[in-house]
C-alpha positions, -999 to +999 in steps of 0.1 A: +075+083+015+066+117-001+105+125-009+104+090-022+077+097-046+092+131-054+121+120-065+114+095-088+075+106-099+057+141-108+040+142-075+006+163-066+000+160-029-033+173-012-029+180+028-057+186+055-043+193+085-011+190+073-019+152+067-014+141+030-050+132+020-042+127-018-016+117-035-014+114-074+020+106-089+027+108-129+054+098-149+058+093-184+070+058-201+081+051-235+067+020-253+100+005-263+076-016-297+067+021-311+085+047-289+056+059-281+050+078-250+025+072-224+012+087-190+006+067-162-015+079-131-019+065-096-038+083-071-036+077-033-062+085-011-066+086+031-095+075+035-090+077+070-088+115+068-120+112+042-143+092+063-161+094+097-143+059+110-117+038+099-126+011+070-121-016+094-148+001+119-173+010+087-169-029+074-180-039+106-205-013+109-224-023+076-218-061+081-196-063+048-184-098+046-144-089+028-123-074+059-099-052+057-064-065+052-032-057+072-005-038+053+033-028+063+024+010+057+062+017+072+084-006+054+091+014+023+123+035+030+134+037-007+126+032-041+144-003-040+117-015-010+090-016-038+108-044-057+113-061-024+105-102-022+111-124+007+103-127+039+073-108+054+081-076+073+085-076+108+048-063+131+073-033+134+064-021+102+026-025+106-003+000+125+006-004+162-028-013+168-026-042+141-039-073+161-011-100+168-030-126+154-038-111+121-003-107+113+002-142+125-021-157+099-004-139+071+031-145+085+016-182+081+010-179+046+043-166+039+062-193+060+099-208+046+076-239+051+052-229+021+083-213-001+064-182-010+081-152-012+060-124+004+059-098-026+057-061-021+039-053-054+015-082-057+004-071-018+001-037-022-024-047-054-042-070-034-041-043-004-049-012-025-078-035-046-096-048-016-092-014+001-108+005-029 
């Protein structure tokens, strides 16, 4: 993922035992209305590397009511994966510990059935916003 976002992004990377605890990537985009030039930021953070337990174990620990989601964490490859829509990755690309019947209730959601695409950006929103 990191030559990925090397290639394509200014990329600041922060390791801890050689784990990637931070990412921030930058790149600059021209307004195309008034040519004006703009810097956009997104930082990634581990917060399994940051925190004593894993945000699924801390929700649970403090009684929070919004769980934490499931998320394909290997299915990017290449820059083309983040415009990706269709069906929903394979349990291959999830955790290995990710519990069959979670991804079963989102497979669910994205059945042919339902004819909704599973979207890479609007999940990784949803997954980075709920996550935050």
């Amino acid at each position: 993922m990191l030559k990925v976002f090397n290639k394509n992004y200014k990329c600041k990377t922060i390791f801890k035992d050689n784990r990637a605890i931070k990412i921030t990537l930058t790149k600059e985009v021209v307004n195309e209305k008034n040519k004006k030039t703009n810097t956009k930021i997104l930082t990634i953070k581990d917060s399994l590397m940051l925190l004593p337990l894993s945000l699924d174990k801390l929700i649970k620990s403090f009684n929070i009511s919004t769980p934490k989601l499931i998320f394909p964490y290997y299915f990017i490859k290449s820059i083309e994966d983040f415009n990706y829509s269709g069906d929903i990755p394979d349990k291959f690309y999830f955790l290995v510990d990710t519990d069959l019947k979670d991804y079963l209730c989102l497979s669910e959601n994205y059945s042919p059935k339902k004819e909704k695409p599973w979207v890479f950006k609007l999940e990784n929103s949803k997954y980075m916003f709920n996550d935050v």
